[in-house]
ROLO-16225 format. One line per 4 residues: their letters; for each residue x, y, z of C-alpha. Coordinates in steps of 0.5 Angstrom, whole numbers. Layout:
// residues N
a = X/Y/Z ~ ...
// end
This chain:
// residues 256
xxxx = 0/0/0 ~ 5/5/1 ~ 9/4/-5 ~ 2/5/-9
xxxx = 1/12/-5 ~ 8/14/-6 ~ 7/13/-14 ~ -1/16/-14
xxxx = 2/22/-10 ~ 8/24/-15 ~ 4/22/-21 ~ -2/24/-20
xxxx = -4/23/-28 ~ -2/15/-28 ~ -7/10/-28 ~ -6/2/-26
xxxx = -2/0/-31 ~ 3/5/-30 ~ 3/4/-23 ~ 3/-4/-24
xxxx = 9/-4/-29 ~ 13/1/-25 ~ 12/-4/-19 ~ 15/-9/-23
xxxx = 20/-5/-25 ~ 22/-4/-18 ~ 23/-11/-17 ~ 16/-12/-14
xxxx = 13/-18/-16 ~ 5/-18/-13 ~ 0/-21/-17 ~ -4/-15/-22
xxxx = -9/-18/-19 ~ -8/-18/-11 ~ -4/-10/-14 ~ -12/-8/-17
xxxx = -15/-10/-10 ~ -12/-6/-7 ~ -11/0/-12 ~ -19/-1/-11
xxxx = -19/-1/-4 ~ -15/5/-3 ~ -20/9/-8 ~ -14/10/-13
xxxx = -18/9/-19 ~ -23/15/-17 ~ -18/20/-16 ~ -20/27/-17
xxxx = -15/29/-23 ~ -16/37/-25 ~ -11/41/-27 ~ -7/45/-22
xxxx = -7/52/-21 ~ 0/55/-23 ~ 3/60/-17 ~ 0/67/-17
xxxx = 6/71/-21 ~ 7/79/-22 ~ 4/82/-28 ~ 7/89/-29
xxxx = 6/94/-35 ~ 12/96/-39 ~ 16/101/-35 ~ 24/105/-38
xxxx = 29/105/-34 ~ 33/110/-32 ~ 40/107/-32 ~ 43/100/-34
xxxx = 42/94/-31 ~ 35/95/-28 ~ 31/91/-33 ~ 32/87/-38
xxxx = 27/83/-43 ~ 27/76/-46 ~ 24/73/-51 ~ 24/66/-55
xxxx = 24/66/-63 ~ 24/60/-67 ~ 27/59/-73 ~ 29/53/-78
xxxx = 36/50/-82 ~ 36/49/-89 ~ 35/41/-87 ~ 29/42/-83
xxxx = 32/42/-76 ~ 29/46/-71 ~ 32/52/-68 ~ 30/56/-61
xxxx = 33/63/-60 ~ 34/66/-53 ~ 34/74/-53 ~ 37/78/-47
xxxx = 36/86/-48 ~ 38/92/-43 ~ 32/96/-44 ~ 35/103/-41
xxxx = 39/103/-48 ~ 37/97/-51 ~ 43/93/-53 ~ 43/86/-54
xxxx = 46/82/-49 ~ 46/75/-51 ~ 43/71/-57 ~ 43/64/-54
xxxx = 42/59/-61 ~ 40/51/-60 ~ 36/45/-62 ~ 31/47/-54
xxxx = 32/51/-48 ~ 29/49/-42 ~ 29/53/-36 ~ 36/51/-34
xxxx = 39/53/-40 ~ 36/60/-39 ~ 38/60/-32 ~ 46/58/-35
xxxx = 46/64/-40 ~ 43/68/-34 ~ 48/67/-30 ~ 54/68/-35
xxxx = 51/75/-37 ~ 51/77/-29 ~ 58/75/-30 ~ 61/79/-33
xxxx = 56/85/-34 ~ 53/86/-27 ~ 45/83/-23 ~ 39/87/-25
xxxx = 34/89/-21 ~ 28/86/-25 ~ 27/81/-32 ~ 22/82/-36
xxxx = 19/76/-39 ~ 11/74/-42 ~ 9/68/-39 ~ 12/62/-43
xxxx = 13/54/-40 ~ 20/56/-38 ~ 18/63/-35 ~ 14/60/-30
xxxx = 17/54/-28 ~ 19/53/-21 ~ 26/53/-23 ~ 26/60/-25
xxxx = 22/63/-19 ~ 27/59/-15 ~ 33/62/-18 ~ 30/70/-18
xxxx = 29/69/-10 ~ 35/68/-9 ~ 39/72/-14 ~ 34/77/-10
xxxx = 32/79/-17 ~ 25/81/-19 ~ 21/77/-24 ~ 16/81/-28
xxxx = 11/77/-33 ~ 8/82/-38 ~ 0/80/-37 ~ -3/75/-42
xxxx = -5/78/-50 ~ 0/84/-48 ~ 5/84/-52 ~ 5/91/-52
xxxx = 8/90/-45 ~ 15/87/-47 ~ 15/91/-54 ~ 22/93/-53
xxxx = 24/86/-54 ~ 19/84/-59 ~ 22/91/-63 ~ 29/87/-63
xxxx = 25/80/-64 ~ 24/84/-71 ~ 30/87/-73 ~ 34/79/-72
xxxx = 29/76/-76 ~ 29/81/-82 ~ 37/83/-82 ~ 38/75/-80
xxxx = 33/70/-79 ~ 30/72/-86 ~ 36/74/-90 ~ 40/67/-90
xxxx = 39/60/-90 ~ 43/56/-84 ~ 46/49/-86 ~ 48/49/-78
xxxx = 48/51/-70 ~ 55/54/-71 ~ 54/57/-77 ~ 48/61/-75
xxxx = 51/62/-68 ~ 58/65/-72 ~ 52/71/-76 ~ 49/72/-69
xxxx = 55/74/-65 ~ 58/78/-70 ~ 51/81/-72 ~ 51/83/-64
xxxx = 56/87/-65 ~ 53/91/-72 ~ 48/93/-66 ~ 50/95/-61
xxxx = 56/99/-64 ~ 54/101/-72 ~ 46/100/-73 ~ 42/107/-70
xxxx = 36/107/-67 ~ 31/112/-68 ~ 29/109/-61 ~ 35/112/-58
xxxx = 35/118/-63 ~ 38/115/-68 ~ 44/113/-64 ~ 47/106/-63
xxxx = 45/102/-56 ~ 54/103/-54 ~ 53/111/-56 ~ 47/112/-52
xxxx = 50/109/-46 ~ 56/113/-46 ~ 52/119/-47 ~ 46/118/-41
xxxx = 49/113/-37 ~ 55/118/-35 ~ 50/121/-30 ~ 49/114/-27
xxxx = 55/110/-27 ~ 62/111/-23 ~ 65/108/-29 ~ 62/108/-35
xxxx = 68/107/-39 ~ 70/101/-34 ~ 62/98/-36 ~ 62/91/-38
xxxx = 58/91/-45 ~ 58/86/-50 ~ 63/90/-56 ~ 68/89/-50
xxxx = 68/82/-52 ~ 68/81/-59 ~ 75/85/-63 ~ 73/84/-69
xxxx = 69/89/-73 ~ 70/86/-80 ~ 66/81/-77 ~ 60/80/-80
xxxx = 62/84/-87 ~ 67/77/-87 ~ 61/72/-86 ~ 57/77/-91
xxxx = 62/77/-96 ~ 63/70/-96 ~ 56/69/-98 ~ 56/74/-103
// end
């Protein structure tokens, strides 16, 4: 009986044969017979089976920061290799000046993987106060509410159908897709991954922004963020990790 209530309890969905299978599996050789009586008796058969409500989470309209590193927005894109496989990409945006952080590319991208990448950006650039997300299974999953808490980071979901609310990076989403996910056909991850980072550096240090009067995300730091950081030279950005500006005119180049 007790190995039937740990398997009811931690697989709410399981019938009996799932049960009884398991059972087996677990060196447990009763009879299916003598298993079902007492599936029955316990009343595992009649077991109510509604879905569960998720935790309440916070849902907050757009917001601009004032300064780098108080919010930073991310989203999903989908994309496909000139085989056919699937490729999922993971945007990070600062949005006080809208630099691209991260384009993280691979065939999935769980939860884990995006608490991987957050980590690694803070890193090098620093915590942020808040992370703007839509309500997607990996940004309400438990691992990623457990792993804010104790950051101290706030997690804000944008309400559902607003996608207004995270319009910063929706923009962005657009501009990746036309500029690069549009424009060439990918024979694999790597490659796409080669035109992402150096596509990044365009971005954020050549491509002006008319949200940014016309600046570029590196120019618009430099000329707002002085009043807020201490050392905004000494600021960790991505141009500082990329050395090559020809880049992507050689990745271009090589397609032409």
């Amino acid at each position: 009986m007790r190995e039937l209530s740990a398997l009811a309890e931690l697989h709410k969905t399981w019938g009996f044969w799932l049960m009884f299978y398991r059972l087996r599996k677990l060196n447990f050789k009763w009879n299916h017979k003598r298993v079902y009586r007492v599936y029955t008796m316990m009343r595992l058969n009649l077991r109510n089976k509604r879905k569960r409500r998720l935790p309440a989470v916070v849902k907050e309209p757009l917001t601009r920061p004032i300064m780098p590193n108080i919010t930073w927005s991310i989203d999903f894109m989908h994309d496909t290799l000139q085989c056919g496989r699937k490729v999922r990409s993971l945007n990070i945006i600062d949005d006080f000046n809208r630099e691209v952080l991260t384009i993280a590319l691979d065939t999935s991208m769980p939860a884990s993987r995006v608490i991987r990448e957050l980590d690694q950006l803070i890193e090098w650039r620093g915590k942020p106060e808040n992370i703007r997300v839509d309500n997607g299974p990996e940004f309400i999953s438990s691992k990623l509410k457990e792993w804010t808490e104790t950051n101290e980071i706030n997690l804000r979901h944008i309400q559902p159908g607003k996608p207004t609310q995270n319009s910063l990076i929706e923009r962005f989403n657009r501009t990746f897709r036309e500029e690069v996910l549009d424009s060439f056909l990918f024979k694999s991850i790597k490659e796409i991954r080669s035109f992402a980072k150096a596509w990044m550096w365009i971005y954020n240090n050549e491509r002006p922004h008319q949200g940014l009067n016309n600046l570029t995300p590196h120019e618009f730091l430099l000329k707002y963020g002085k009043p807020y950081l201490k050392n905004i030279e000494g600021f960790s950005t991505f141009q500082q990790d990329n050395d090559d500006e020809n880049q992507w005119k050689n990745l271009i180049l090589k397609r032409s």
